[in-house]
N, C-alpha and C positions, 0 to 999 in steps of 0.2 A: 321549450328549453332545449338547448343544444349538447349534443352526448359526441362526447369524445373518446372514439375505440384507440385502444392502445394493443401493443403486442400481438400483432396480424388477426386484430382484430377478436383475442381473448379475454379484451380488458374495455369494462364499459366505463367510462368517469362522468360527472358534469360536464358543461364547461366552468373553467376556474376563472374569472372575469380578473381576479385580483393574480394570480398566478402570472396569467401571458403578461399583464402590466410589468411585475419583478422580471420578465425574462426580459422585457424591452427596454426596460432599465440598464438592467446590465448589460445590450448588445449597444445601448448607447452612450454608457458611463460616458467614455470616453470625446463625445462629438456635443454637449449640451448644448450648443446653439443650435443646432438642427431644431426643426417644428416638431417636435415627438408625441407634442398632446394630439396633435390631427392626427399623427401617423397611428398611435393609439387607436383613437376613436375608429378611423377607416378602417383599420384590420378587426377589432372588434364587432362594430356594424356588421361587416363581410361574413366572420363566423354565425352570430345569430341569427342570419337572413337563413342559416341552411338546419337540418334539423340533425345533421351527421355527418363530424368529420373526423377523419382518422389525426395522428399526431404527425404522422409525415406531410400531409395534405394542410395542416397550420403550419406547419413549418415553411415548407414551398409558399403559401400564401403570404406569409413575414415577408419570404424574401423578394416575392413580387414586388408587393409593395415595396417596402423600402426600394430597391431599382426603381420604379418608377420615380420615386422623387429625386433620382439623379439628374441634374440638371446644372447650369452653369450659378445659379445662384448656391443653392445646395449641394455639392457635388462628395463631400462628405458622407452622404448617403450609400454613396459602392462600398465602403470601409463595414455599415451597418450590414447591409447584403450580402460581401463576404464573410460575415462573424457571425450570422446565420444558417449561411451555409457550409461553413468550416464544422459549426453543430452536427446541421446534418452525417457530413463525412464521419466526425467525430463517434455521434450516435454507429452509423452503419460500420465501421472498421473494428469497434468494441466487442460490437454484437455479432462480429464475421471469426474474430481472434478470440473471443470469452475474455473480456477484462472489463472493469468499469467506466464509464463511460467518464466518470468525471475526470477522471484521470486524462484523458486525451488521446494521449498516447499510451499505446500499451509495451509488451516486451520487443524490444528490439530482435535479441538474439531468437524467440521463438518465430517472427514473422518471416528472418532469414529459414528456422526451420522448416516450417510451413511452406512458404512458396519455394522452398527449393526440394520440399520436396515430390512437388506435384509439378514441376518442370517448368517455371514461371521464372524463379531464379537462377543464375549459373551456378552450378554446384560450388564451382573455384573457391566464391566467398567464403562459403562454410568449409572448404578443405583448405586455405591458402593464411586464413586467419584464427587464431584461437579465439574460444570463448572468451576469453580473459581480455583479450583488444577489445571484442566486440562489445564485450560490457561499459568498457570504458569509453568507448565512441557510443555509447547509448546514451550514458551521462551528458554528451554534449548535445543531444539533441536538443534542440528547445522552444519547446511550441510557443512561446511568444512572436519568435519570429513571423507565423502564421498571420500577425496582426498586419504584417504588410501588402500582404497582396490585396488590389482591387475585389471588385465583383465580377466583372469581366478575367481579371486575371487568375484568380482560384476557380473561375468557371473552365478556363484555357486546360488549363496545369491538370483540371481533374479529367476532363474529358478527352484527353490527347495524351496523358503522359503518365497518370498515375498506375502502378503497376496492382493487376485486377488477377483473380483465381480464372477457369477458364469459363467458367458462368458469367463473368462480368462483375462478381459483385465487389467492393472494396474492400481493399486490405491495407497497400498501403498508402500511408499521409504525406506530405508538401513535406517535411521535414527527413522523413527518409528517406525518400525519394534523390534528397539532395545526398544524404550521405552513403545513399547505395553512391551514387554516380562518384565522389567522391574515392570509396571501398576501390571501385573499380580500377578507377582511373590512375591511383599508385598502387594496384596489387602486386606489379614488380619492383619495387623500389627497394633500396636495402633495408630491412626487417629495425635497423639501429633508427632510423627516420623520419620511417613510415607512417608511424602516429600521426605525430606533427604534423608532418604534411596531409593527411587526411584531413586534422581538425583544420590545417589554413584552406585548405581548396572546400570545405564544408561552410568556413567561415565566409569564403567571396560568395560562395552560392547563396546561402540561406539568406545573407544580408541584401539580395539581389543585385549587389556591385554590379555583377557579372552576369548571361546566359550560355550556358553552353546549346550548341546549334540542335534542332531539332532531333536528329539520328542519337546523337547521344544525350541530349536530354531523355530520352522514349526509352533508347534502348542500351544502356550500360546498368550493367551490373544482371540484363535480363539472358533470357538462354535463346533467344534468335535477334535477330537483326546483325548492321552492321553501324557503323557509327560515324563514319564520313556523309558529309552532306551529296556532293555531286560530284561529276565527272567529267572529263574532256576528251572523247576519241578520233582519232585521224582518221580516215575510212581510205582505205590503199583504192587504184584504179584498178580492180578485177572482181572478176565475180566469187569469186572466193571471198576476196577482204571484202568484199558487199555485204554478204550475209556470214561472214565470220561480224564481223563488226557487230549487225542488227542482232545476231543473238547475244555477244557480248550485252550490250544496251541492254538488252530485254532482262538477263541477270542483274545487273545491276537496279535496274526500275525492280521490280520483284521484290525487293528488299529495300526499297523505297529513295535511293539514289535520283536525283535528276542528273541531264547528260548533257553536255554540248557536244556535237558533233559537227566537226569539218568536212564539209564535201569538196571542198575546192579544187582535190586532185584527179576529179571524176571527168569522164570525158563530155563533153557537150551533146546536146543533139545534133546528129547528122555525123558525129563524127565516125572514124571509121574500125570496124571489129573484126581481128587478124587479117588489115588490107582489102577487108569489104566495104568502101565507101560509102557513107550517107545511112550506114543503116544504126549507128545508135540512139537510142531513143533519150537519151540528156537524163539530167538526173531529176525531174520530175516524177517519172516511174517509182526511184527507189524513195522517194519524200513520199510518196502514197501507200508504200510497204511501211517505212517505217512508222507512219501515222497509225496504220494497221495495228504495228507493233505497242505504242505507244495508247491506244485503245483496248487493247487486248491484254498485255501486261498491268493491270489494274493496281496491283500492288496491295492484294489481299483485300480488294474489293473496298479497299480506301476512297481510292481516288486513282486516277486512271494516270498512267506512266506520265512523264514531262520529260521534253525536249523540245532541244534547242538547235537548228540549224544553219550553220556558217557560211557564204559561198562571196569569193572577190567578184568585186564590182567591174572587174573587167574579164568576167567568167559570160561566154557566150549567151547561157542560159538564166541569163542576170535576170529578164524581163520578165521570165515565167517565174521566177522565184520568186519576184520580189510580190508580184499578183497573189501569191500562194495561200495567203489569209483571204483573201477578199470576200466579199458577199456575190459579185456578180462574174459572168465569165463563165467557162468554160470548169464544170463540177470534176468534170475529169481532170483538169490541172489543180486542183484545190486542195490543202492541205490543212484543213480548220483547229487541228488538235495539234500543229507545231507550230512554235516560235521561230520565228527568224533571223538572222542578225548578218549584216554587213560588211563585210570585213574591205577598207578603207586605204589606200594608199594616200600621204600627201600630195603626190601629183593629181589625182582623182579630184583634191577639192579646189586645187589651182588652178586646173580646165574649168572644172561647175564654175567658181567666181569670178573666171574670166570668160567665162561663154567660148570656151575653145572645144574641139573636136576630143573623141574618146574613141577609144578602140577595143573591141573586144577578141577574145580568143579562145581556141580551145585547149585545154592545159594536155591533151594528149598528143595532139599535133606538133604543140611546141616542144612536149618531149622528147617526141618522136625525130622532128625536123633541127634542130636547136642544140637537142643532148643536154640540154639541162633543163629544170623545173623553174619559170616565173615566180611563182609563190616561194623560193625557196630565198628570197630576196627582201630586202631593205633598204632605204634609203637612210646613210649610214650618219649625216648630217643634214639639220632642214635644209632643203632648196638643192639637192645634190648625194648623190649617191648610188648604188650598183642596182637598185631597181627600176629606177628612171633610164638607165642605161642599159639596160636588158628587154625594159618593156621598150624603149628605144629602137634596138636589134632587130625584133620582132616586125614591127612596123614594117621597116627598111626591109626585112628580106622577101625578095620576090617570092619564094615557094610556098609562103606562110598564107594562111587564109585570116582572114580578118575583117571586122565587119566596123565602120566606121557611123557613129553615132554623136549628136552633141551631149557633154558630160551632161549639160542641165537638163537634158530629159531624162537620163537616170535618176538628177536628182529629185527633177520631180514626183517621178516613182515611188522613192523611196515617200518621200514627203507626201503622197496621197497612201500609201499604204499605211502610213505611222498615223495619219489622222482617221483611218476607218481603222484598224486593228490593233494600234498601239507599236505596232514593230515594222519595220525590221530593227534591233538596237545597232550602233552604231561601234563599230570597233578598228580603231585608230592604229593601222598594222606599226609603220615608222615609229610612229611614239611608242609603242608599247616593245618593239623592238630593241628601239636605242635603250630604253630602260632596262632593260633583262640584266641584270645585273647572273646572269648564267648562260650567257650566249658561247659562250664555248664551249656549249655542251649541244647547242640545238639552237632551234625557233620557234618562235610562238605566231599559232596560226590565227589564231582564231580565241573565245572567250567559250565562257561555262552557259549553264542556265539562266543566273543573273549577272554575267556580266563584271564580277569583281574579281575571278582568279583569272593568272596570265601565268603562265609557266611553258616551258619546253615542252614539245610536243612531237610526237610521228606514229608514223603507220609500223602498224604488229604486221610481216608479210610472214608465207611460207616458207620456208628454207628445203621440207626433204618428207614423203609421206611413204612409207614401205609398207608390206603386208610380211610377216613375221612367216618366217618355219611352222611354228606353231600357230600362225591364225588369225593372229592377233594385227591391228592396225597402229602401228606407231605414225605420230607425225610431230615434226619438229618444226617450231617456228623461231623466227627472228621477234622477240618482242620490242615494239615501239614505247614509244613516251606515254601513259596514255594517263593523265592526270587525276589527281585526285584533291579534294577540296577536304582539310580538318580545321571546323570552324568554330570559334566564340566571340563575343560579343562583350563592351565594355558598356555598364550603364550611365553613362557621362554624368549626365544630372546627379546622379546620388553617390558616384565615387571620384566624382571632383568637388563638388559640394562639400564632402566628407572627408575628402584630401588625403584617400586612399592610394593612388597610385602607383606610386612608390611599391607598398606592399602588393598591392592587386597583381599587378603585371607579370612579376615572376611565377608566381602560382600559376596564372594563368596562361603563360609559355609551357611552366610542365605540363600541364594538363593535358593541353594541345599533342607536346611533343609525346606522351606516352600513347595517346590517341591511335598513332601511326604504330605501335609495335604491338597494341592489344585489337587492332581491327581485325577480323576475317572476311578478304574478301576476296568474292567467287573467281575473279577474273584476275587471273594471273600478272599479267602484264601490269595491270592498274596495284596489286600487290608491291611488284618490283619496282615500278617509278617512286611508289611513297617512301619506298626505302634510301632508293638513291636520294632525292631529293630534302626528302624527311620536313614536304611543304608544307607548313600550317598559315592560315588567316587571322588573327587576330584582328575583331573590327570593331565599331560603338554604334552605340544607339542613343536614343533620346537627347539628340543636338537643339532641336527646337526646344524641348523641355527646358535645357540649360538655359539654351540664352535666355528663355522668358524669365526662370531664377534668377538670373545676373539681369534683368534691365534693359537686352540689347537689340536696338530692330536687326530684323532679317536685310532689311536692305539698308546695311551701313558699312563703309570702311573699317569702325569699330567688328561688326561681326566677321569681315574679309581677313581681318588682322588677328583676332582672336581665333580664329577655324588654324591660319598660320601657327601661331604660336602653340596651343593646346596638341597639334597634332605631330606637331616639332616632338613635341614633349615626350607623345606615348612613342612615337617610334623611336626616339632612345632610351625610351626605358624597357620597348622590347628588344632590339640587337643588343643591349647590355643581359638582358635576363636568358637569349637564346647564347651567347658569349660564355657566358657563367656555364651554362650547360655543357657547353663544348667542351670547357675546362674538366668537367667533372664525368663527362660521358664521351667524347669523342665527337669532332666537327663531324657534318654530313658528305656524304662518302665522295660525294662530287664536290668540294671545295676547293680544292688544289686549281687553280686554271682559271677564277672565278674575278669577277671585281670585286667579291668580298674579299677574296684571300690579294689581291694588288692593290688594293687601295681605290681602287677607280670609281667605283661607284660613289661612294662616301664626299670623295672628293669633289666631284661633279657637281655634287647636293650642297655641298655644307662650307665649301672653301674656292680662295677665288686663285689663278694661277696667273701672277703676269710674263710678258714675253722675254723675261730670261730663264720662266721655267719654275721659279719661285712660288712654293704656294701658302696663301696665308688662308688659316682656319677662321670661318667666321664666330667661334668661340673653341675653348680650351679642351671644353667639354670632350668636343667630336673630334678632335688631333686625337685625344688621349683614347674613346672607343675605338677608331679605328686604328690604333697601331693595339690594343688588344685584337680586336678582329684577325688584323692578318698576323698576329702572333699564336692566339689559342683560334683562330676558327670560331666559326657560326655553328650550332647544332641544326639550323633549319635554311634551306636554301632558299627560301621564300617564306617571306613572314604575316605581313600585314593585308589583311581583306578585306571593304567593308562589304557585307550582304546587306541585302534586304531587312534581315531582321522582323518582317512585321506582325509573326506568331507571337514568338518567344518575348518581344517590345510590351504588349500587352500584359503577358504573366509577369512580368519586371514593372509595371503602372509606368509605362515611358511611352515617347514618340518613337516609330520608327525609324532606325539606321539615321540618314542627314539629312530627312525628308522634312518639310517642312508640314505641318498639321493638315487634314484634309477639310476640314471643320472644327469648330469649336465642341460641338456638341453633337455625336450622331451616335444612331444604333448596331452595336455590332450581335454580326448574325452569323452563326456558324451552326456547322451537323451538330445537333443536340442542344443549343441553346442560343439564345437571344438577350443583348444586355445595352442598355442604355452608358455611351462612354462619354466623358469629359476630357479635354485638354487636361493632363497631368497638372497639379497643381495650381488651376487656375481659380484666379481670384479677383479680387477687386486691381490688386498691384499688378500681376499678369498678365490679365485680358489684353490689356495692350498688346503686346509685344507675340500675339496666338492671332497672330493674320494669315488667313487660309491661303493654300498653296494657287488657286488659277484666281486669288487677288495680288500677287506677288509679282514683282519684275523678275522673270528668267534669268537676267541678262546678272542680276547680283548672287542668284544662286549659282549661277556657269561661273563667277569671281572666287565663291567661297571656296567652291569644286577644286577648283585650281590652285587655291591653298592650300589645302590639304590635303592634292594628289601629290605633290614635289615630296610629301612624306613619307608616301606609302608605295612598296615597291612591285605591289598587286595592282589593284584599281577599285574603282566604287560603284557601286550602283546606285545610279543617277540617272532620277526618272526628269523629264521635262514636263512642267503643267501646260497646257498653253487651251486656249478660246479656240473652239472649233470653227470658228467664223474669222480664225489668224488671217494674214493676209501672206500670201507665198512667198512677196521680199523679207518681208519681218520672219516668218519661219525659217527661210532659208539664212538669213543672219546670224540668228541663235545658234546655227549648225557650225554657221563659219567660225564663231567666236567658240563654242567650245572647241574645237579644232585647232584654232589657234592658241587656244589657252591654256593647252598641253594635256586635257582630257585625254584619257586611255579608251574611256568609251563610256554613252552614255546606253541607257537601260527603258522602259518602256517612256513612249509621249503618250502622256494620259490629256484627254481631250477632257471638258464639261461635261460630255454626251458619251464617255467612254466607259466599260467597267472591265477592268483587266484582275485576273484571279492575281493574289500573288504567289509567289513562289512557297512551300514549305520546307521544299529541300535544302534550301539554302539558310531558312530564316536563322536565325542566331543570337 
């Protein structure tokens, strides 16, 4: 007979053969087609094979099982798994807080007392809100909602983001979790509002419309972290901004930030330091500190820093960079813990596809000799413009050093480094320039960690460093552009399905937008740009999900045309909901000067101009936003991102961002758990249209891409699948045609034989 200890082991019982029946009942009420009499018998079997188990150790066992029966016939089984394990949670937070278990949930207002006051929670909540709100947002909590999440995704949610005492153990649940973040995220809003708005941004969350990005799914409403995904730094040419920079980065990774950083203003090897020729040593050196740094920054012993490093393709040192992931070569030039990414001139791909010559340089020489910065350039229409004509100059003047190369052997560099290491990613300077819908304020050098923020950008330099009368060290700096990424995610599948939009989006612009004045963070400069700018991403996930809901192959006109339309959609209903803001809070401080505040951007996009000047609106719609626009202003100077998404995608039961499926049916494994996944929703009707991503024609996803960049005034992350066994014309085509097709940039090329971590920083 098998004896079942209860209450750490105070409590000795039978087993109750008829008992676990009724609990499996009930976790399967709901799914009756499922096989349940086998699943029965197997977990039954299981227990009487052993002579002692505790009630947590049947419970884990339930949830075994059930997971393992997820599969593409059954896939209903993760729904049994999580309603299992939500018990679990259930049981442990009861018994952490003293309330009964059956209840679920226990006092809202006492778990704020509780963890705030053992330092878990930010006090604000409990000083910022009365009992009297808090009671009434407790009422809204409501644990049905709980019935949504997968097994994989209440595995996510609890292991990564539920908010724990400093032992680890549980306190709080999936449900308040969303309405801390919620608390948080309008604490300053006016008091008349505030309600409302909590229960609507509580209401996108719990219903999983929405995710909000990692930083501030973890960490709002807690008493550390900070709540922006990542960052973008410029690194000035001196040894100063070198390691002013690198410790910058390292604050930020610390507190769990990823980085892109541009190196492109740094001098080459060989060039020369204060008029001593041939002696710098290129920027290979500082990629081996900052890997240093990015190893060593661990990020509270998470997971070890992430960055991302940027250098133009006509940067001397292009060769050793681009080697920098490699397996073979030279260990002292190797960089194994950084990303890389490319930063692309149009001219660059009209030599590679014509097999014409390439020149490279060193950007301190050209300073030097020149008096002005190469990178600081554009080519201002395709086939024509001031960076062709400076890189031009260059060429031409005798005193300039320069090293002449054909484009196509760079590109093949590039193209063998992306099929051993997945990178370097690919970042489209001209196109993303001409886009900047804030170029009067700067340029955009380079991309983030994953490749979906483009904003204004430069170097923090020193201005004046004195030692004081009294002792002390004052030092004043010029601060640069240094980016900041605030990010959420729309769940396409289940808030266009549900025909939310409309409501979702505003909510989810405040959200965003208050994101930026409740952050703390360590770095100054990255402070004051979120302000100027006041940039948020709003991006989607689960694209593939949808279309399998609606019917539509991945490689169809149909899908080309619907990624267009759908995406038409959410970006006017986000520049109306950040517009509305403006009205009610004041445009962002930088809009005067802007093509939001002239018109120009809007136009470009949405209206056609013939040659007397005349412009006709391709609907009413976008005439009528844009003369709000440049009447009340934007509250946010950059809007739309998609990231990666592929944490947060899974606690939502959705595909990643606009990635297409990697399989129908695999195991996902993470720190602390392992769980068998299905293609969302898939089914008999489905299956069809859930065709894995390196079965897939590239060449229709780089069509979709392009639909639904002309929407978005950021960029996407847009991974390439391709057959490791590609042929190099056919690789090298994919590259031209996204190039041509107005991509901003694309994001790792995942190979068959590849396994690339993703991003957390960014997910969203």
């Amino acid at each position: 007979m098998t004896t079942i200890t209860k209450d750490n082991g105070n409590r000795q019982l039978s087993f109750d053969q008829l008992r676990l029946s009724r609990f499996i009942d009930e976790v399967t009420h709901d799914y009756p087609h499922l096989s349940i009499d086998e699943y029965k018998q197997e977990v039954t079997e299981s227990i009487k094979h052993k002579e002692n188990y505790s009630s947590e150790q049947i419970t884990n066992l339930l949830a075994l099982h059930a997971s393992e029966r997820i599969d593409r016939n059954e896939p209903d089984w993760t729904y049994v798994a999580a309603a299992i394990y939500l018990k679990k949670l259930y049981k442990e937070a009861s018994k952490n807080r003293a309330y009964d278990t059956d209840e679920k949930y226990g006092s809202f207002y006492g778990l704020l007392k509780v963890l705030g006051s053992i330092g878990v929670y930010d006090q604000a909540l409990l000083r910022d809100y009365s009992k009297e709100e808090i009671l009434e947002l407790e009422k809204c909590i409501d644990p049905e909602k709980d019935k949504l999440f997968s097994y994989v995704g209440i595995l996510t949610l609890a292991h990564k983001y539920l908010a724990m005492d400093k032992s680890k153990n549980v306190f709080e649940l999936p449900q308040e979790r969303f309405m801390i973040i919620a608390m948080k995220l309008m604490i300053n809003e006016p008091k008349s509002t505030r309600l409302s708005l909590i229960k609507e941004a509580y209401w996108a969350l719990s219903n999983l419309y929405m995710t909000a990005a990692t930083p501030t799914l973890s960490n709002a409403g807690k008493n550390t972290g900070q709540l922006s995904s990542c960052f973008i730094d410029t690194v000035n040419d001196s040894l100063r901004g070198i390691f002013d920079s690198n410790t910058d980065v390292a604050n930020l990774s610390k507190n769990g930030g990823g980085v892109g950083i541009y190196f492109g203003k740094l001098r080459s090897r060989g060039s020369d330091i204060k008029g001593y020729t041939g002696v710098a040593g290129g920027i290979m050196g500082w990629m081996k500190q900052l890997n240093n740094t990015a190893v060593s920054v661990d990020q509270l012993g998470q997971r070890q820093g992430a960055f991302a490093v940027y250098l133009d393709v006509w940067h001397k040192d292009i060769f050793e960079f681009l080697d920098a992931k490699l397996n073979t070569g030279d260990e002292r030039l190797r960089t194994h813990d950084i990303f890389t990414g490319a930063c692309i001139p149009d001219l660059f791909m009209e030599k590679a596809e014509n097999r014409e010559d390439w020149y490279l340089f060193d950007p301190h020489e050209i300073r030097t000799v020149m008096g002005w910065s190469l990178e600081d350039f554009y080519d201002e229409k395709p086939g024509k413009g001031t960076f062709r004509d400076k890189y031009q100059a260059c060429i031409d003047h005798p005193h300039l050093s320069k090293e002449r190369v054909p484009a196509i052997e760079i590109m093949k560099r590039i193209m063998k480094s992306q099929l051993q290491t997945g990178t370097p990613y690919m970042f489209y300077r001209d196109t993303v320039n001409r886009n900047n819908p804030n170029k009067h304020e700067g340029i955009i050098y380079s991309s983030n960690l994953c490749t979906e923020i483009m904003q204004n950008m430069s170097a923090t330099t020193i201005k004046e460093e004195r030692l004081t009368e009294e002792g002390t060290i004052i030092t004043e700096k010029i601060p640069g552009d240094m980016v900041v990424c605030n990010l959420s995610s729309i769940s396409l599948a289940k808030a266009v399905n549900d025909n939310v939009l409309e409501r979702l989006v505003p909510i989810q612009v405040r959200m965003l937008d208050n994101v930026i004045d409740l952050n703390t963070i360590e770095v100054l400069q990255a402070r004051q740009t979120n302000k100027k700018y006041r940039a948020i991403g709003l991006g989607t996930f689960g694209w593939h999900h949808l279309l399998a809901l609606k019917g539509i192959r991945w490689e169809s006109e149909e899908a080309v045309s619907y990624a267009d339309q759908l995406y038409e959609k959410i970006a006017y209903l986000t520049l109306k909901a950040s517009c509305n803001l403006a009205q009610e809070k004041g445009a962002y401080p930088l809009f005067k000067g802007s093509e939001w505040e002239n018109g120009t951007y809007l136009k470009r996009k949405y209206s056609t101009v013939d040659k007397e000047g005349h412009i006709y609106w391709d609907e009413e719609e976008w005439k009528n936003l844009s003369e709000s626009i440049q009447h009340y202003g934007l509250r946010n100077g950059y809007l739309m991102a998609v990231a990666p998404n592929a944490t947060t995608s899974l606690i939502a039961g959705s595909t990643a961002s606009i990635d297409p499926i990697f399989r129908q049916e695999h195991v996902e494994e993470k720190k602390g758990f392992r769980s068998p996944v299905t293609a969302p929703d898939i089914s008999a009707k489905t299956i069809w249209y859930y065709k894995s991503a390196f079965n897939l024609d590239q060449l229709w996803s780089i069509k979709q891409n392009a639909a639904r960049q002309k929407h978005i005034d950021q960029s996407i992350s847009f991974n390439l699948y391709i057959p490791r066994s590609i042929k190099a014309k056919d690789f090298l085509e994919m590259h031209l045609e996204a190039w041509k097709s107005g991509l901003k940039t694309t994001y790792y090329t995942r190979t068959t034989s590849s396994v690339i971590e993703d991003c957390e920083s960014c997910s969203s």
